[in-house]
N, C-alpha and C positions, 0 to 999 in steps of 0.2 A: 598336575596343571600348573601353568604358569600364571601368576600375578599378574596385572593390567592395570594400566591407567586411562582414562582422557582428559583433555584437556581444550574446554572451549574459550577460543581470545574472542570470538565473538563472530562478524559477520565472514561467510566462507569466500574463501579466497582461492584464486591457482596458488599449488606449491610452486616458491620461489626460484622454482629447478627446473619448471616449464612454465611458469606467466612470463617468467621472464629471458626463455631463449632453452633450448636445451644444449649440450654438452658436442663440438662437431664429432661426425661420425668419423669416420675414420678411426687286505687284513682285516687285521681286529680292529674294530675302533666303534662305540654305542652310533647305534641305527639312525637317530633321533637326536637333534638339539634344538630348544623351541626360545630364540630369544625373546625378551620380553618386549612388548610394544604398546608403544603411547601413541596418543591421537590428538591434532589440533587443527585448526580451519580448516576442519570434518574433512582433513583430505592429507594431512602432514601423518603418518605413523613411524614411530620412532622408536628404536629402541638404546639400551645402552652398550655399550662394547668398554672393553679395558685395551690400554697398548703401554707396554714397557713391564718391566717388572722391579717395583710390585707393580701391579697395573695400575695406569693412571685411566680414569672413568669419563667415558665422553657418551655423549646422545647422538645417535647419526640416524640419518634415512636411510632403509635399505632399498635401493634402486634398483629397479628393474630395468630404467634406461642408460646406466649408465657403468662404466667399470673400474673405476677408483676407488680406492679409499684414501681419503685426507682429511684431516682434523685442524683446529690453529695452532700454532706454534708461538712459543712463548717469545720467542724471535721477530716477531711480525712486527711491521714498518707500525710508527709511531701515529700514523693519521690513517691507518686500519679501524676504523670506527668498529666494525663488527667482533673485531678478534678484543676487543678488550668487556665485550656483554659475554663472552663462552669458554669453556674449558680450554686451556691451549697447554699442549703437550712440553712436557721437560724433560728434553734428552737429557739432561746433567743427573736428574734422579731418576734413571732405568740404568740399571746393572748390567741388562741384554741388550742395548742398543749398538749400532751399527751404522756407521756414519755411511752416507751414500752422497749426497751434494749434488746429485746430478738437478738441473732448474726443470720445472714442471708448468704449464699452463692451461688454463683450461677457459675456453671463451665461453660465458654466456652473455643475454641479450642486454644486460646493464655493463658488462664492461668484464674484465679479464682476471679471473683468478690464478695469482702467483705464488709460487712454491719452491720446494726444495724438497726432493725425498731421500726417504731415509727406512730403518728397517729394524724393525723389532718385532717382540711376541705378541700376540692378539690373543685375547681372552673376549668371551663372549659373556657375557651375564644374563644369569636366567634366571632373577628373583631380586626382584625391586621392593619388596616391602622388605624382603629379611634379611637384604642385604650379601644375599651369598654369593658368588661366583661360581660354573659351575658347569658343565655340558663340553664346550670346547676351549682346550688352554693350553697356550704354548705353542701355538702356530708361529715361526716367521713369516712375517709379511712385508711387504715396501708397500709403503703406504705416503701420501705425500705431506709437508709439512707447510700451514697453509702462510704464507709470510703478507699476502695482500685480496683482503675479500672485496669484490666489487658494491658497491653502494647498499644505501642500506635497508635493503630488502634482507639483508644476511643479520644484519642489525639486530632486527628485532623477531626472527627463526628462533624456533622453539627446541631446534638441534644445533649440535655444536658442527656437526661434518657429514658427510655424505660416505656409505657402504655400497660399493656399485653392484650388482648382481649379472649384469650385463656378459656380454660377450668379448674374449680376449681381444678381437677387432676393434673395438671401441675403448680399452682400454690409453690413455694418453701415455707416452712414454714407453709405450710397450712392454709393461710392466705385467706381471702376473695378477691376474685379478684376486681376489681374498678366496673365492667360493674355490678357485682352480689351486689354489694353495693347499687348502683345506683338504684337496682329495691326494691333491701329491704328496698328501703328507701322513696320509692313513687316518687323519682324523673323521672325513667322512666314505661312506662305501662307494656313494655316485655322487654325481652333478645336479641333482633334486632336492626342490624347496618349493614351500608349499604358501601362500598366503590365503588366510582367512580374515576379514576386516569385518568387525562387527558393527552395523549400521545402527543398533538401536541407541537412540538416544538418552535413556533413561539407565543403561549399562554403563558399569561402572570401568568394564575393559574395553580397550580397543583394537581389539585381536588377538591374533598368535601368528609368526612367523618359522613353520619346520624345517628344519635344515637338513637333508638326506631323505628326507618324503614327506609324507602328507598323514593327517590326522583324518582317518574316517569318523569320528563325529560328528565331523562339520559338514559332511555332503551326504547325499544318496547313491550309491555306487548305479549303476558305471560311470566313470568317467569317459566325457570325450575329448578323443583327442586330437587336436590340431595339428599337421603340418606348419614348421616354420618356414616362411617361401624364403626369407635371407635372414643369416645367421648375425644379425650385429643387434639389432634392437630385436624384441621376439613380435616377429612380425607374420603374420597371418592374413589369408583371405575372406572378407565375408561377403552376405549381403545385409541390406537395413530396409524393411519394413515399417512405416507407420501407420496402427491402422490396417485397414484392409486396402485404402485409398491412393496409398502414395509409396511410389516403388522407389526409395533414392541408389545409386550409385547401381544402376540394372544387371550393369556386364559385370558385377563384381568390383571390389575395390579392397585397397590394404591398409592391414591395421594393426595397431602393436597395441600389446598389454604393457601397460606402465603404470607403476606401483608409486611413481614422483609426481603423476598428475592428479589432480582431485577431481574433474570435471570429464564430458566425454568431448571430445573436439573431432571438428570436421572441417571439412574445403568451407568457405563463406560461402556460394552458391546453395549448396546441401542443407547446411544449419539454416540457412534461411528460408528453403522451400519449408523442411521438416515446422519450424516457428509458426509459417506459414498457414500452416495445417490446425497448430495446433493453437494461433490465437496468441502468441506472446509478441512479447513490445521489446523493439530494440534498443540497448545501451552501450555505451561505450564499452569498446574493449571485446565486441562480439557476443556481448552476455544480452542474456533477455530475459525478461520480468513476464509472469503470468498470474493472471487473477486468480487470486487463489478456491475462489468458488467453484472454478474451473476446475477441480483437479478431479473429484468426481464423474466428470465426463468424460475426459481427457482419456483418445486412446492410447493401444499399449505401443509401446516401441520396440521391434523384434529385428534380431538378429543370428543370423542364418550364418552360424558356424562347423565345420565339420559336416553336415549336414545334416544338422541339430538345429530347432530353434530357441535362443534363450530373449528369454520376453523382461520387458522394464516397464511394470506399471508407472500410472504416473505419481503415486506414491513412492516410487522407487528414485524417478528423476526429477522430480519437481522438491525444493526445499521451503520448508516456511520460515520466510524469511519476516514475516509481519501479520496482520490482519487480512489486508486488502490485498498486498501485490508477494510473490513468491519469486525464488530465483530459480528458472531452468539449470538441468543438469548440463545442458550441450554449451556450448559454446563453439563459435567461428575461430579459427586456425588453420591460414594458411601454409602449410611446408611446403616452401620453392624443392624444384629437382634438383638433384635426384632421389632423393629421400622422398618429397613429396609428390601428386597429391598423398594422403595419410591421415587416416581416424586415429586417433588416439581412443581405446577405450581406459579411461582412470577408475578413479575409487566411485564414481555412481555407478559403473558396472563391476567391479570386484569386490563393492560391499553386497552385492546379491549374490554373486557365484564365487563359488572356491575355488585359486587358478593352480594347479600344478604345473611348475616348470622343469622339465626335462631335458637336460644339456646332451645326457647319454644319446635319446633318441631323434633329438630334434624337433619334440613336441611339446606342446602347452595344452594344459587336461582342464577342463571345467568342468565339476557336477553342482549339481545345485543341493542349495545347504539344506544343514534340518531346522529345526528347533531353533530360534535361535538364546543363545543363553540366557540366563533370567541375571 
């Protein structure tokens, strides 16, 4: 088993990798690698990674929406407010490094992350209390080197960089993604990774992320599995149920699993019938407040995937946020086309179910968990 942390700043927030824009679209080797992962505004999970050799030790998200990896660099422009609060990488002290120079950008909705890539070894660490390194080492990868983080939402991130998990399409630069590395390189056997997020509050970990498959533990077999309709975000058809009362999105509608949002996001229209239904008060930003007496009552929210339905008490979506008022798990998010309309299901729906992501098959597996750890 791997070691866990979490970590609460306090009131829950969008991860800063979709509140605030996401990313544009556009052998032998061990079975198993489970890096270790931390958790913050109950929706950030993080783990640690090494790059250069000896490894230099950074904190990234492992993203599901996205397919870069870049970390700061020790290079970075002087009124980079964020890169001087986080690890920032030193080519001068890696032995394997590879100079590459080629410039990188990545737009999100506060403004333009700039870089520079470059290419060394990737080591994964899978033991945060004892220190040890361990599972996967010695991968080259191109990875980008962050010389200008936009505002500072990056500032005060409780990781130093972002691991994309994504699809080569989305990758910027047209660069190999890490996971796609990983297998050209015999370190793993397939393109499967498995996230478990642990929702209990009182837990002292906050997950487990497997790299080449899935930890039965964590779920009830079978899994079911989803068709991907397009291969760049892992994107999926469902329907949404609330209740027995309220049909949203009827003809069907599309939706991605992402592991970089904390919240479940929908069209405004949608989240505000669903509200609607369920008695919450609207706030800035599409978010809404519900009484928390409420939540006893409060029906379930069901979603009709594969043709499967996976049910969200309102235990499951409703957070206590106070005494009197609570914060909804949904939240309003428009995506313009052609990406959009588009649910987002985040971490209030993958801290209930287990997602299996499959790059070989072109499916994402859900079973529902067991036990969950004490």
């Amino acid at each position: 088993r791997i070691p866990l942390r979490r970590v609460y700043p306090g009131r829950r927030t969008l991860n800063p990798l979709r509140g605030w824009g996401k990313p544009a679209v556009p052998p032998k080797s061990q079975a198993l690698h489970s890096p270790s992962l931390l958790f913050c505004h109950q929706a950030q999970y993080y783990g640690e990674i090494g790059l250069g050799t000896p490894p230099q030790n950074f904190s990234v998200v492992f993203d599901t929406g996205s397919s870069n990896l870049w970390v700061p660099s020790i290079r970075c422009h002087f009124l980079s407010l964020p890169c001087w609060f986080h690890h920032r990488f030193n080519s001068k002290a890696s032995s394997s490094f590879q100079p590459n120079g080629t410039k990188f950008a990545i737009q999100y909705g506060t403004g333009k992350l700039d870089g520079i890539l470059s290419e060394d070894k990737l080591t994964v660490r899978v033991g945060f209390l004892s220190g040890e390194i361990g599972g996967i080492k010695g991968a080259s990868v191109i990875f980008g080197e962050a010389l200008w983080e936009p505002s500072l939402v990056f500032t005060f991130a409780h990781f130093d960089g972002v691991l994309g998990l994504g699809f080569p399409i989305l990758a910027v630069g047209g660069v190999r993604p890490p996971l796609d590395t990983l297998v050209d390189e015999g370190l793993l056997d397939k393109p499967i990774f498995s996230f478990y997020l642990n929702r209990d509050p009182k837990a002292a970990d906050g997950g487990e992320l497997v790299l080449g498959g899935s930890d039965p533990a964590h779920y009830i077999p079978p899994l079911t599995f989803l068709p991907v309709t397009i291969p760049a975000y892992w994107q999926i058809h469902m329907d949404v149920n609330v209740g027995t009362g309220l049909t949203l999105c009827a003809q069907g509608c599309a939706a991605i699993l992402d592991t970089g949002t904390s919240l479940i996001t929908g069209p405004t229209e949608e989240i505000q019938a669903l509200h609607a239904a369920i008695g919450g008060v609207s706030l800035l930003l599409g978010e809404y407040l519900i009484q928390c007496s409420k939540i006893p009552t409060l029906p379930p929210v069901s979603f009709l995937l594969g043709g499967v339905w996976f049910n969200l008490t309102a235990q499951d979506y409703i957070a206590r946020g106070g005494v009197r008022f609570c914060l909804s798990g949904f939240q309003a998010l428009d995506m313009p086309p052609p990406a959009g309309p588009l649910w987002i299901l985040g971490d209030v729906f993958l801290r209930t179910y287990v997602a299996v992501f499959d790059r070989g098959n072109l499916t994402g597996g859900c079973g529902s968990l067991v036990l969950r750890i004490p």
